[in-house]
N, C-alpha and C positions, 0 to 999 in steps of 0.2 A: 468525196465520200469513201472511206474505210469502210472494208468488207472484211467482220471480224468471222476466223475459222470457226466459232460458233455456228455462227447462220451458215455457213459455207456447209456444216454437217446438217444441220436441222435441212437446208433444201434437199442436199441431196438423197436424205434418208426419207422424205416424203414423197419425193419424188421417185426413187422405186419402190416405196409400197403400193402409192398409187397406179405405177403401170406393169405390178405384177399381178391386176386386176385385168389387164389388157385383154382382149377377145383373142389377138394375134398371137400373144405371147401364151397364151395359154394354149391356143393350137398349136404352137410347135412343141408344147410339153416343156416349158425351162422357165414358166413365171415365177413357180418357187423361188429359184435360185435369185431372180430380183427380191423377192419380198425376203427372203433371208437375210443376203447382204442388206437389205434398208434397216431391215429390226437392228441386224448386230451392231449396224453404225448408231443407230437409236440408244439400242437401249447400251451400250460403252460408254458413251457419254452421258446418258443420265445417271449413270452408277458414278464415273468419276465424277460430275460435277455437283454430285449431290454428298458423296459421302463423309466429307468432312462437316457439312451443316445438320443434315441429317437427325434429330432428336430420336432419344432410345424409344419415348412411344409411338412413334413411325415405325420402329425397327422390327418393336413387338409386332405392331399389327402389321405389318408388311409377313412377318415370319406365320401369325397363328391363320390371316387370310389365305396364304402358301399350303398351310396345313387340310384346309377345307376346302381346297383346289386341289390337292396330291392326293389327300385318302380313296377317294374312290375310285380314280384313275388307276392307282396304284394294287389297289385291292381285285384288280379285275385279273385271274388267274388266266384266262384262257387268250390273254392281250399278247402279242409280242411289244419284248422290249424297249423296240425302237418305236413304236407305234406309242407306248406309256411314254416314250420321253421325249417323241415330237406333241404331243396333249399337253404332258406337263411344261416343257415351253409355251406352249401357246399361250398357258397360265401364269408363268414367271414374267410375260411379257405385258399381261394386262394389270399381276402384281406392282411392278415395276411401273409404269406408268400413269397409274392411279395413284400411289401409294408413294413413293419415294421421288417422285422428280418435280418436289416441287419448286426447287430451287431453280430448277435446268431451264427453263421458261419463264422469264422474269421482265417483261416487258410487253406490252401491245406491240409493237412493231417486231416482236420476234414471233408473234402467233400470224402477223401479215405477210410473214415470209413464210410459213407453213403455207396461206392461203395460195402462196402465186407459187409455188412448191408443186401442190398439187392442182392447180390450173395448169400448168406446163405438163406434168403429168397425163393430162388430160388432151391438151392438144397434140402431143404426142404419140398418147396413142389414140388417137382420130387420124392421125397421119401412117401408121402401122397398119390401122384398120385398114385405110385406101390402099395401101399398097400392096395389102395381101388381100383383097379380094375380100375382104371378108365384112357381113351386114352391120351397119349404122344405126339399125331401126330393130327396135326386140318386138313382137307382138304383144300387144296388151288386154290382155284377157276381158278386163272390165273396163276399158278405156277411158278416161273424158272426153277426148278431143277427138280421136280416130279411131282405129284397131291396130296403130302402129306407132310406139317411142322412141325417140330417138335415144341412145345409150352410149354417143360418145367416147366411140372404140371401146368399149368396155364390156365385160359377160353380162351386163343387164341393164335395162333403163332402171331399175330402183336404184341400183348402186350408183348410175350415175347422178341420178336427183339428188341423194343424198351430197357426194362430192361437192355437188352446186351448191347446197345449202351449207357445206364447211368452209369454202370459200366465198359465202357471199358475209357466214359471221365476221373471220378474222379482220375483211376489211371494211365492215360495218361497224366496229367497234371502234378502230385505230382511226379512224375517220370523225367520230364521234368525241373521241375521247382524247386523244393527241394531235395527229395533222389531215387536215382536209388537202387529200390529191385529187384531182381531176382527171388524171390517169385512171385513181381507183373507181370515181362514180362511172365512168363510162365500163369499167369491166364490170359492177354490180349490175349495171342493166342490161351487160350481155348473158351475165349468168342467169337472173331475173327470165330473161328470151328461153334459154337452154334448158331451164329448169320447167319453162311451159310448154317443152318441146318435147319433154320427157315424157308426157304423159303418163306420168305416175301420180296417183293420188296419195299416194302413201306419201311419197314427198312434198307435194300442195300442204296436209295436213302438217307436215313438220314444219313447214317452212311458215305458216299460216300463224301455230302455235308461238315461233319462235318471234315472228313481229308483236303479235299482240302482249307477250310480256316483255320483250326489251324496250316494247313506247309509253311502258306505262311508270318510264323515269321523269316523265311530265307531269306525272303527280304530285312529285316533290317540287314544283313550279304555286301548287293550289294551297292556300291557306290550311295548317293543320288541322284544326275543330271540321274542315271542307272536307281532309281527307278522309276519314271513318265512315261517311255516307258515301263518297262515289267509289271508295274500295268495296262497299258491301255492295252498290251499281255493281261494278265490274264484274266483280265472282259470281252475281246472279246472272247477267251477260253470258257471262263465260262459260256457265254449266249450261244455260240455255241453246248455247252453240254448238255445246260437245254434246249434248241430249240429240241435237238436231241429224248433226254430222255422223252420229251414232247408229240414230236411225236411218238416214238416208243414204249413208255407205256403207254401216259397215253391218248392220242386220242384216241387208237386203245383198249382200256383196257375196255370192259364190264363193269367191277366193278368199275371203277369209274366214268363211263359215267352215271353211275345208281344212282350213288352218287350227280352227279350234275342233274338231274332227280330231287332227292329230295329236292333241293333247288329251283330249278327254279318251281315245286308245292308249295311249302308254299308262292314264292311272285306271284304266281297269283292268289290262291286261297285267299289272303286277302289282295287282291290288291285293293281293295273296303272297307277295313276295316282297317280304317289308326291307330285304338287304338290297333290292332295286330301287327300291325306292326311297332309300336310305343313303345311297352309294353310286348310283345310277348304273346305267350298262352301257358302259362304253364299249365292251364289248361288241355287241349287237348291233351298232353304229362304224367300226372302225375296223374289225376285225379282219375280214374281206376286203383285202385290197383292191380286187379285181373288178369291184362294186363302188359305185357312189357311194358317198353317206346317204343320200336321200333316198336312196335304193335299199341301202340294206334297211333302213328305220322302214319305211313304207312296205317290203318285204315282209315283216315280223307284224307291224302293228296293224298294216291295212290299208289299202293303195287307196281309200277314198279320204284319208287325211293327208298332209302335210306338214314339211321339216322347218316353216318359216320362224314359229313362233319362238324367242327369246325364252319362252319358261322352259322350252319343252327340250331345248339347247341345253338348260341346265341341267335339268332333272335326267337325259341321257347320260351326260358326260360327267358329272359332279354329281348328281344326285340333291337330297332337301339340305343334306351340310353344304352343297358348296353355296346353297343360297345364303348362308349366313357370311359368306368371302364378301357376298356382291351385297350385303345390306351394308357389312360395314363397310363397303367403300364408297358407298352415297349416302350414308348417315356423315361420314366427315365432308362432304359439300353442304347437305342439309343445318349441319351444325353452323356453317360457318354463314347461310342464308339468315337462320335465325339469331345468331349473334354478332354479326359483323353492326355497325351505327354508320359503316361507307356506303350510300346508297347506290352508287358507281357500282362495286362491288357485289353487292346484292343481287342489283338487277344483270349483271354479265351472266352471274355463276346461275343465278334462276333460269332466266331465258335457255341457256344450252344446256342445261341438267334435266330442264321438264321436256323441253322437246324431243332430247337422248331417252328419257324415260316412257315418254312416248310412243319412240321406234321401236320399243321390243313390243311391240302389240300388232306390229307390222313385218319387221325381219328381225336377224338375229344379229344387229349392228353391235349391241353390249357384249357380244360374247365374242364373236366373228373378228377377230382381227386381221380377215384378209382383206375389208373393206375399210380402205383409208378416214373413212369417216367415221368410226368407233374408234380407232388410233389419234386422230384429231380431239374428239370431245375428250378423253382423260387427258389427254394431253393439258387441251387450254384448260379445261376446270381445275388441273392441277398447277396448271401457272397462276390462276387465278388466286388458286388458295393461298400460295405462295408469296405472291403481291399483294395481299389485302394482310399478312399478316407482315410483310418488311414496311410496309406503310405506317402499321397499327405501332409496329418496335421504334422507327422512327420517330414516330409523336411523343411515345415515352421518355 
C-alpha cells in the first residue's frame, strides 16, 4: 500500500483542527496555534491543487462571495486591525473550501481518511483529557439519557456528536460505494456507541436526518411509475416527523427557546439601525478582547438569549449581505442535487447538505470553523461536486 503525500497532508490537517477543539489544549491557551497550522496546511494545498483546474466562474464567485464576507467586517471602524484580519480569515477559509477545492478531494477513499483523521483526533485528545485531569462528561441541560455527556476530550458534548456523525459519514459512504472493511463496520458502531453517549440531541437529530435521506438510495431499487407515490409517502413521513420532533424538543426545549431569544434581541435592538443590520456588528462581538464572544453579544443584547444560532452568527459578523456569500454557496450543491442523473451522487451530496443545513438551527457549525465538523461538510460536498462533474466529463 502507497501512502501518497496527498493523504499524508489531508490527515494531518484534520487532525489538528480536530484537537484544537481539545478541552486540554484549550486550557493551556495554545489550540489556536494547532488549528492555525491545520488550516495553513489545508487550505495551501487546496489552492495549489486546485488552481490550475479551477474555472473562471469559480473564480468570480469565489471572489464576489469574498466580497459579502469582507464588507462588513471591514466596514467596522471601531475593529482593530488584527481582529478584521483574523474574521476576514476565518472567511477566506470557508471561501476556499466551499468554493474552490473541488478538485483537492476527488475520491471516496480520500474523505475516509479525513474520517480516521479526526477519529484519532478524537482519541487523542481523550487521552490529553485524562492526563490533565480535566472532565469527560459536559452537563446537559436538557438531556435524553442523563444530566451528563460524554464530550470526548473536547469543549463540548455537541461538538463531539457532531465529530461522530463526520466520521461515521466518510466511512459509511466508502463502504457503500467502493470497498466494504470490516475494520470500518466495527468503528461505525463504536461511533454509533459514542455518539449515544453524547447525549446530545442536537446530534441524534442530525445523525437521524442524515440516515433517513442516505437510505432512500433504495428507491432507485423500486419500479419507476412506484416511485412518485412512495416519494410523496416519504415527504409526508418526513414532515410528519419534523412536525413531531418540533414539537416535542424543540417548542418545549428551554435551550433553544433561549436561542431564538438571542436572535429575535439582535433584530429589535438594531431594528432602527439599518447599517447593522445591513453590515452587522462585529464590533460588539469581537471588540473586547478581555471578553468572550458570548459575553460581549449577551452583554449588549440581553443575557436571557443565546450566541448558538447560525443566523444570528451571521447577521453579527457579516450582516444580511454576507447571507447572500452563504446562499450562493449552497445554491451550487443544490444545483448540482437538482441536475445531476447520478443518483449516487445525489443522494451523498443531499444527505450531508440537509443535515449541515439542519445544524445551523442547533449551533453555529456553517459558520464556526473551529469545529472540525463544518470543515468536513464543505469539504466532502466540495469533493462531491467535484466527482460527480469528472464523472459526468468522462462519459462525454
Amino acid at each position: 500500500m502507497i501512502i501518497k503525500i496527498k493523504e499524508i497532508n489531508i490527515f494531518i490537517s484534520f487532525f489538528l483542527i480536530t484537537i484544537s477543539n481539545s478541552i486540554f489544549l484549550t486550557s493551556l491557551g495554545i489550540n489556536n496555534i494547532f488549528e492555525m497550522i491545520g488550516y495553513i496546511i489545508l487550505i495551501y494545498n487546496v489552492l495549489k491543487s486546485c488552481r490550475k483546474n479551477i474555472q473562471n466562474i469559480n473564480i468570480f464567485l469565489f471572489l464576489f462571495i469574498l466580497f459579502t464576507f469582507f464588507i462588513g467586517i471591514l466596514l467596522q471602524n471601531n475593529l482593530d486591525w488584527l481582529i478584521k484580519f483574523r474574521l476576514c480569515l476565518s472567511m477566506f477559509i470557508i471561501a476556499s473550501i466551499s468554493v474552490i477545492s473541488k478538485g483537492y478531494i476527488n475520491s471516496l477513499s480520500e474523505i475516509r481518511i479525513i474520517s480516521y483523521s479526526i477519529f484519532s483526533g478524537i482519541i487523542f485528545s481523550i487521552v490529553l483529557a485524562c492526563l490533565g485531569g480535566n472532565d469527560l462528561f459536559t452537563l446537559a441541560v436538557e438531556g435524553s439519557i442523563s444530566s451528563l455527556g460524554f464530550n470526548g476530550g473536547l469543549q463540548h458534548k455537541n461538538y463531539f456528536s457532531v465529530d461522530m456523525i463526520a466520521i461515521f459519514i466518510g466511512l459509511y459512504y466508502y463502504n457503500i460505494y467502493q470497498n466494504k472493511k470490516i475494520w470500518d463496520k466495527i468503528i461505525m458502531i463504536l461511533i454509533v456507541i459514542l455518539l449515544l453517549l453524547s447525549n446530545s440531541r442536537g446530534g441524534y437529530i442530525i445523525f437521524i436526518i442524515f440516515l433517513f435521506i442516505s437510505n432512500m438510495r433504495y428507491i432507485k431499487k423500486i419500479k419507476k411509475e412506484q416511485r412518485k407515490i412512495l416519494f410523496g409517502i416519504i415527504i409526508f413521513i418526513g414532515l410528519c416527523i419534523l412536525v413531531y420532533l418540533y414539537n416535542l424538543i424543540l417548542s418545549n426545549s428551554g435551550s433553544y427557546l433561549i436561542r431564538i431569544i438571542g436572535l429575535v434581541n439582535f433584530i429589535n435592538y438594531y431594528s432602527n439601525d439599518w447599517f447593522y443590520i445591513i453590515f452587522g456588528n462585529a464590533e460588539m462581538a469581537f471588540s473586547n478582547i478581555d471578553s468572550s464572544y458570548n459575553e460581549n453579544v449577551r452583554s449588549v443584547l440581553g443575557w436571557e438569549g443565546t450566541t448558538e444560532l447560525a443566523i444570528l452568527s451571521i447577521f453579527i459578523k457579516n450582516g444580511l449581505i454576507g447571507f447572500i456569500g452563504y446562499i450562493l454557496i449552497f445554491l451550487q450543491f443544490i444545483k448540482v442535487i437538482l441536475q445531476t442523473e447520478n443518483f449516487k451522487y445525489k443522494i451523498m451530496i443531499c444527505s450531508i447538505l440537509i443535515s449541515f443545513i439542519i445544524s445551523s438551527s442547533i449551533e453555529t457549525y456553517i459558520v464556526n470553523m473551529h469545529i472540525v465538523y463544518g470543515t468536513f461538510c464543505y469539504i466532502a460536498l466540495s469533493g462531491l461536486l467535484g466527482m460527480e462533474y469528472n464523472e459526468r466529463r468522462n462519459k462525454k
